[in-house]
Structures are given as C-alpha cells and as structure tokens.
C-alpha positions, -999 to +999 in steps of 0.1 A: +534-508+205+561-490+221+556-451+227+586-445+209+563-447+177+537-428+192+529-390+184+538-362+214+543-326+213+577-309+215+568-273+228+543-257+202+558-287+177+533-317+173+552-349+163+537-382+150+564-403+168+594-401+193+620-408+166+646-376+153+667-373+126+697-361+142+716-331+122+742-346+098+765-326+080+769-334+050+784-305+022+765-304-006+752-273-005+777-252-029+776-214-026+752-219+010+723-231-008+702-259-002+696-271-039+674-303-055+694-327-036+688-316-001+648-313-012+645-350-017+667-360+011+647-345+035+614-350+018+624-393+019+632-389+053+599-371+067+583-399+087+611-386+113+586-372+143+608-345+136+641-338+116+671-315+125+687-301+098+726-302+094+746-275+109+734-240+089+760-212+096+738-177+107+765-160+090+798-159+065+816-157+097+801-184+113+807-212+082+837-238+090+831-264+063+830-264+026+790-264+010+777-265+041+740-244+043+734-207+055+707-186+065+722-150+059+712-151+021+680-153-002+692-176-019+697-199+007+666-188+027+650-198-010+661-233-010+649-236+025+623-224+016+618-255-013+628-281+019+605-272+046+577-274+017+586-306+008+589-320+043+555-304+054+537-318+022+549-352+035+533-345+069+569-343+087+580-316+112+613-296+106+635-276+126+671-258+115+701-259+134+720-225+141+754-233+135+784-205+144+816-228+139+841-202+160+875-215+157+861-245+139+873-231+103+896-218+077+912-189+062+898-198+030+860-199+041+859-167+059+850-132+051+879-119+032+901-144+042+900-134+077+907-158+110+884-172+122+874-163+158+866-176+189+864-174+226+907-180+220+936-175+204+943-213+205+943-234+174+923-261+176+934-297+172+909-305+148+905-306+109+877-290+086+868-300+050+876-278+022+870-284-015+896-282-040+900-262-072+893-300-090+863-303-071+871-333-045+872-325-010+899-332+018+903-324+054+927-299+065+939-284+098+920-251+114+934-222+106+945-198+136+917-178+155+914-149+168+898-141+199+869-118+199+867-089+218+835-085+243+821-056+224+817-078+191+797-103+207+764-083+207+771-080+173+769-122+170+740-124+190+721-103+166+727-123+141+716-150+158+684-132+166+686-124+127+683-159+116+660-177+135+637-153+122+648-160+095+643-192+096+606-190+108+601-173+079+613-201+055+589-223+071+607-241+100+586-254+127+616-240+149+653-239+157+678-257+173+710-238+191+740-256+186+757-253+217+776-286+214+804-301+199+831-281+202+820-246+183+813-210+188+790-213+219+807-248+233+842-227+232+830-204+255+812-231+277+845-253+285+872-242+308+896-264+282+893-238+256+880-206+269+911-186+285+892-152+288+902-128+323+870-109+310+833-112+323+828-139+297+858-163+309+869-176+341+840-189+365+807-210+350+784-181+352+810-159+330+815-190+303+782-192+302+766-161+295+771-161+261+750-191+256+723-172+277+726-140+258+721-157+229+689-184+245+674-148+254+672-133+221+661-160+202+634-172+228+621-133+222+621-135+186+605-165+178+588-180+212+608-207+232+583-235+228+598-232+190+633-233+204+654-260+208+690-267+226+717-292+214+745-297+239+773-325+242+787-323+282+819-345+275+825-348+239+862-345+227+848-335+188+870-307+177+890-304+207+865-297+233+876-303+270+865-296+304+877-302+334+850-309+357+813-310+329+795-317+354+791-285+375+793-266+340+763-285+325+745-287+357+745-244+360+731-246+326+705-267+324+694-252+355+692-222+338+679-236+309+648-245+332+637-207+335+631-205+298+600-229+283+620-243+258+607-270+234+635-297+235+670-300+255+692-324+229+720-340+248+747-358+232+759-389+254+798-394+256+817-388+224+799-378+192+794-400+169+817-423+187+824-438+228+794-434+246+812-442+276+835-416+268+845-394+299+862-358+309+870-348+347+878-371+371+845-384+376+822-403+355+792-382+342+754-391+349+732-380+326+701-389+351+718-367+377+713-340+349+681-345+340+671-344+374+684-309+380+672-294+350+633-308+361+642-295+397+649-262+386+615-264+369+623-277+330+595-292+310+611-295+280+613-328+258+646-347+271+660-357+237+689-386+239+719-391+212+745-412+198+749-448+193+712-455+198+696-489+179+660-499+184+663-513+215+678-492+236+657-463+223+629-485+231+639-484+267+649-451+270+617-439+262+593-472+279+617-459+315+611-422+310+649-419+305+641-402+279+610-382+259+626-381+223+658-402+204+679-392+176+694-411+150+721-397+130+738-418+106+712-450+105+690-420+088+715-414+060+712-451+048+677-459+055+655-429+041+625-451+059+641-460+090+609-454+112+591-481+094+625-503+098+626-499+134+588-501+141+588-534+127+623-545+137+632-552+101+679-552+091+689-516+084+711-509+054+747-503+059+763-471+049+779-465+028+814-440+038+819-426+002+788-409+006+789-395+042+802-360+027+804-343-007+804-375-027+774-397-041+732-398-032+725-429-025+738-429+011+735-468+012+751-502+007+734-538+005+696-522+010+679-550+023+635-552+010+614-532+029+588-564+044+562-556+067+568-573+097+548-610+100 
C-alpha cells in the first residue's frame, strides 16, 4: 500500500492518511453561519486525514463573498461548533482557514458599506459573488479599495489573534493562514499589487512583515504545531502578480522555518487551473523551495496542491516530494474519495451547478462504490 494511505502526524495533529480536503468555497452559509448543510458535508467527507475548511473571514471586514463563513460571531462560532463535532465523531481531523479577503470584495458586503481595503488603492481585476434580492447569485467586479494606513494593521492582526482562538475553542484541531491567492496577506506579499513607500511596501522583508506579524501572534495564541500556512508563489487568482516569486517565497519560507509550524500548503502554478503556470522570467521550482525552507531548519509537513489524481499523489508522497496532498474539487463530488482512490476505483464528475450557492448533491453520473478485486 502506498504511504499516501497511511496515518502521519501534522504538528500536534494525528492523521489516519496523507490525503487533504483542500478548502473550497462554496457560499452557503447565509448570515456567516455554518448551518445543517455544511454539518453533513463535512461529516461525509471525514475519512480526509485531515480537512481544510473553506475560506472563513476573522471579521465583517475581512468577508469578500456572499454566504461565505465567519468566526467573529456566536452564531457562527455555534455552527462550527455543530461541524467540528460531527467530523470528530466520525474520527476525522479538522482545521479552519483564516480568511481576510483585502481588496477581494464589495461595497455591499462590508461594514456599512465601506471599501474594502488593502495593501492598495488599485482595483482588482477580479470578480466576487454576490447574491441578489431574488436569491440567485452572480459575479460582479471588486469594488474600489482603500489602502490601509500602517497604524490599522495592529488592529487586523488582533483580530487574527482573536479568531484562531476562536477557533480552538469551537473545536478545531488548528488553523490554516491564508496567505495565498491573491487576498489580504498575498496583497502585501507581491510586488504586482503592493505599492506602499512605507515599512510595509517596497523590499521583501517590508512586504512581508505583515505575514510575519500575523504567523507571530497566532503561533503565541494557540501553539504553532496547531498552525498551518497556505501560500500560492505564482498564481494569477484575483490578480495576483510578482515579478520575480522566487526570491519572495524563498525569504519566506526561510522564515517560516524559525517557527515549528504544523504544515506549509503550497499551491503549484495557477489555482485551480495551469500547473505549469508561470510569473517572472524564470520558471519556478518548487524543489528548490522546499529545499530552502528544510535548510533554514523547517520540519513542517510539505503539503502539495492543484491538479493532483491518484497517481501523481502517489508519487509525490512514495519520492518524498511531498508529505501531505490536497484535493479540492474531486472532494466535492466524491464524499468518499479516500476509499476511491485507495482502491483506484472512477470518480464521479462534478457537477458545475452545484460548485457555489446552488444544489447538495455536488455530483453527476456517481459510479458504485466496489471494493477493489
């Protein structure tokens, strides 16, 4: 058997195999709260070695999507509360993702009807999804940030600090930063979006000391073998771009090294799309950063994303490549993937209507589950 189905431990987190369930947003959670629906998705799904939750904004502020989950109410705190249960009665581990959008939202979704803000004043090129007064949903452009001053930033990372305690004390098994894809933290990480002359723009050390003010408090609250780190080194999702990632990613995870994290979660090439995808003038190795965060000292699980099937996860973890590998949407249309992939049986296709607000079932054409001959 391959050790991708057998148990390790990720920091203080004991998993019974080496197969995630990526985070997947996926807006039905009106008003913030997890409700009866995200219960028994997670609770089907617990045979993960571990599961990421979707994106779950640590504040109004930090929401940039319609129904997406929070943890800055009890309410919301409640249903998590309701999930984590479920999962742990199933015998699965579960960890939350911190989510702080930035520039990633809308007028509409924000405190008051505010801007959003962000390491910029730039608009992103992106689109968010907002529901309408009939109750379908639609995508529409960003609205227009506003850049925050340095002084406010403390103010952030408390409330990061807030909810991953939080968080710990609805039950998670720990948390995952989202420093990737294009939001709050990311848009202080790339030199394509942050345009700051203060000490948080301009050289590496200065884009990245956010993301290290923000790995120190959380890493203090709740222990950093509970802590985990998402990050996405060339991914173009909501108009992320850098000039030269490597350098940028390579001062991080060296960084990252110093601190005894759980898990390092590294998106390869474009999310949920190329993973061939490049930025800079030079092609990106991944090896070459592994290598530098485990000369600097890292011991953390090496997690791999985007694009994976069976047997390249297979080999990622039978070389060493990798430690951990996350599946995103093959988990939304096979509730029982790990069995699937243990015994090479087809995967269901899935089904589009269902990726966001609409439908349950997740799923077209699901073929028998059969144990393997």
């Amino acid at each position: 058997m391959s050790k991708l189905f057998e148990p390790t431990q990720v920091g203080d987190i004991a998993v019974k195999n080496r197969i995630v369930m990526a985070p997947l947003t996926r807006n039905r959670s009106p008003g913030a709260v997890p409700n009866d629906l995200n219960v028994e998705y997670y609770r089907q799904r617990a045979t993960a070695g571990l599961i990421v939750t979707e994106a779950s904004a640590i504040t109004h502020q930090g929401q940039g999507y319609a129904d997406v989950p929070g943890l800055y109410t009890k309410e919301a705190l409640d249903g998590w509360k309701r999930v984590t249960s479920a999962v742990h009665e199933e015998g699965g581990k579960i960890v939350v993702q911190m989510w702080h959008v930035g520039r990633i939202s809308h007028t509409t979704l924000q405190p008051n009807g505010g801007k959003p803000v962000s390491s910029t004043n730039t608009v992103a090129k992106s689109k968010t999804y907002l529901v309408n007064p009939d109750g379908t949903g639609s995508f529409a452009p960003t609205s227009e940030p506003r850049a925050l001053e340095a002084s406010e930033l403390s103010g952030i990372v408390e409330d990061y600090r807030k909810a991953a305690r939080a968080a710990i004390e609805a039950g998670f098994d720990g948390v995952e930063i989202h420093a990737a894809n294009g939001y709050l933290i990311d848009q202080f990480l790339r030199d394509g979006i942050n345009d700051r002359t203060d000490q948080y723009g301009g050289s590496i050390e200065n884009r990245a000391r956010f993301l290290f003010e923000v790995v120190d408090v959380i890493t203090k609250e709740i222990g950093a073998r509970r802590t985990g780190i998402r990050i996405s080194p060339v991914t173009p999702a909501n108009d992320a771009a850098d000039s030269n990632p490597q350098p940028v990613f390579t001062y991080v995870v060296e960084k990252l090294a110093k601190y005894d994290l759980a898990y390092v979660h590294v998106i390869e090439g474009a999310t949920g799309g190329d993973r061939a995808f490049q930025q800079g003038d030079k092609p990106f190795d991944y090896q070459a950063l592994r290598a530098a965060y485990e000369k600097a000292g890292g011991k953390a699980s090496w997690m791999v994303n985007n694009g994976y099937d069976r047997e390249l996860a297979i080999d990622a973890v039978e070389s060493g490549r990798a430690d951990l590998v996350a599946f995103g949407k093959p988990f939304i249309a096979n509730p029982d993937l790990v069995q699937r992939l243990k015994n090479n049986l087809p995967l269901a296709g899935l089904d589009q209507a269902t990726l966001y607000g609409g439908g349950s079932k997740g799923y077209v054409d699901y073929p028998a589950l059969e144990t393997a001959a």
